[in-house]
C-alpha positions as CSV (number, residue, x, y, z in Angstrom):
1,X,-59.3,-82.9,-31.5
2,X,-61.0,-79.6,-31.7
3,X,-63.9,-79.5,-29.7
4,X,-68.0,-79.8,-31.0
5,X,-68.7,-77.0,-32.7
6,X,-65.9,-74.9,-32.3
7,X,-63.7,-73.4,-35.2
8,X,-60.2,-73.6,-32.8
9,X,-59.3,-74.8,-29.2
10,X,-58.9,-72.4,-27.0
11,X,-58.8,-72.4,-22.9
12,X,-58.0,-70.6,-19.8
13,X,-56.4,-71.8,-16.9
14,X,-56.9,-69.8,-13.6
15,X,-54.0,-69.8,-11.4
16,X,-55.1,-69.1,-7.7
17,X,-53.6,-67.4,-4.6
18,X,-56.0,-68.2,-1.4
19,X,-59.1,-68.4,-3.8
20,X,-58.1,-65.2,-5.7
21,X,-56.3,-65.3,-9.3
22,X,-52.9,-65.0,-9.1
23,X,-52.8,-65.2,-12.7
24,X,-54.4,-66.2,-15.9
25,X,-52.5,-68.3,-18.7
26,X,-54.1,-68.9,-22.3
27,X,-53.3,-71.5,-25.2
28,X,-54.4,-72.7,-27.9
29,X,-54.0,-76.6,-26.7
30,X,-54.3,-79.0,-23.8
31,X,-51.4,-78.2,-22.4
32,X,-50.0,-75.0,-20.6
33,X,-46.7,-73.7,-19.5
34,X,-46.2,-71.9,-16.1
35,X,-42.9,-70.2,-16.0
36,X,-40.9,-71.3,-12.7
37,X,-40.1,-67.4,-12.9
38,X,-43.5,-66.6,-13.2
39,X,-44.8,-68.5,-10.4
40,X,-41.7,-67.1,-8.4
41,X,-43.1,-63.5,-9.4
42,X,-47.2,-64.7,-8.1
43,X,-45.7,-66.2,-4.9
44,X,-42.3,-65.4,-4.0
45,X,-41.1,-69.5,-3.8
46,X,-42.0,-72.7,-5.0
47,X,-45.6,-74.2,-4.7
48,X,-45.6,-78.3,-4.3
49,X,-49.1,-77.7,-5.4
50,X,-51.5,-75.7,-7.3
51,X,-55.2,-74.7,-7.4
52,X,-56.6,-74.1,-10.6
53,X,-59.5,-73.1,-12.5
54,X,-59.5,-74.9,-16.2
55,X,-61.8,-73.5,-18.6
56,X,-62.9,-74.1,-22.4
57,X,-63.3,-71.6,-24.6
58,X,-66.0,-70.6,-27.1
59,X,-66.3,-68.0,-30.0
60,X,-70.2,-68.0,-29.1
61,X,-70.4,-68.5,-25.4
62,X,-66.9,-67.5,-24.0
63,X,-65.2,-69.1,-21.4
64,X,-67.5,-72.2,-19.9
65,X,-68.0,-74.2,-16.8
66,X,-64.6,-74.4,-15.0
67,X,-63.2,-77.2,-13.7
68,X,-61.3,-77.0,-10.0
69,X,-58.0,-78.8,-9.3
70,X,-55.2,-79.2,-7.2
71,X,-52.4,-80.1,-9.0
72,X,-48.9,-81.4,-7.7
73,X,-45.7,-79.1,-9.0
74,X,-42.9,-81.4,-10.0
């Protein structure tokens, strides 16, 4: 479902090096795809975990609160 108030679903998910962004992916849904090759090029080997930073975005406000996670790589 498309969120209150919004015309389109749209987010931004942070993907973080040491607390700094490593890079920044965008879609149009609740789900995201992070390249193995890209994550390769952002660390130089595979992660078994991530940090992230998930935001929401909004035609008036822009991106919103973020929410933090650590997510396992499978």
């Amino acid at each position: 479902d498309i969120p209150l108030g919004e015309d389109s679903e749209a987010y931004q998910i942070d993907i973080l090096d040491g607390g700094v962004v490593a890079r920044t992916l965008s879609c149009g849904a609740q789900q995201a795809l992070y390249a193995s090759a890209d994550e390769l090029a952002d660390f130089g080997a595979p992660n078994t975990a991530l940090d992230l930073r998930v935001y929401q975005i909004s035609a008036v406000v822009g991106r919103g609160f973020p929410l933090a996670a650590n997510v396992p790589v499978f």
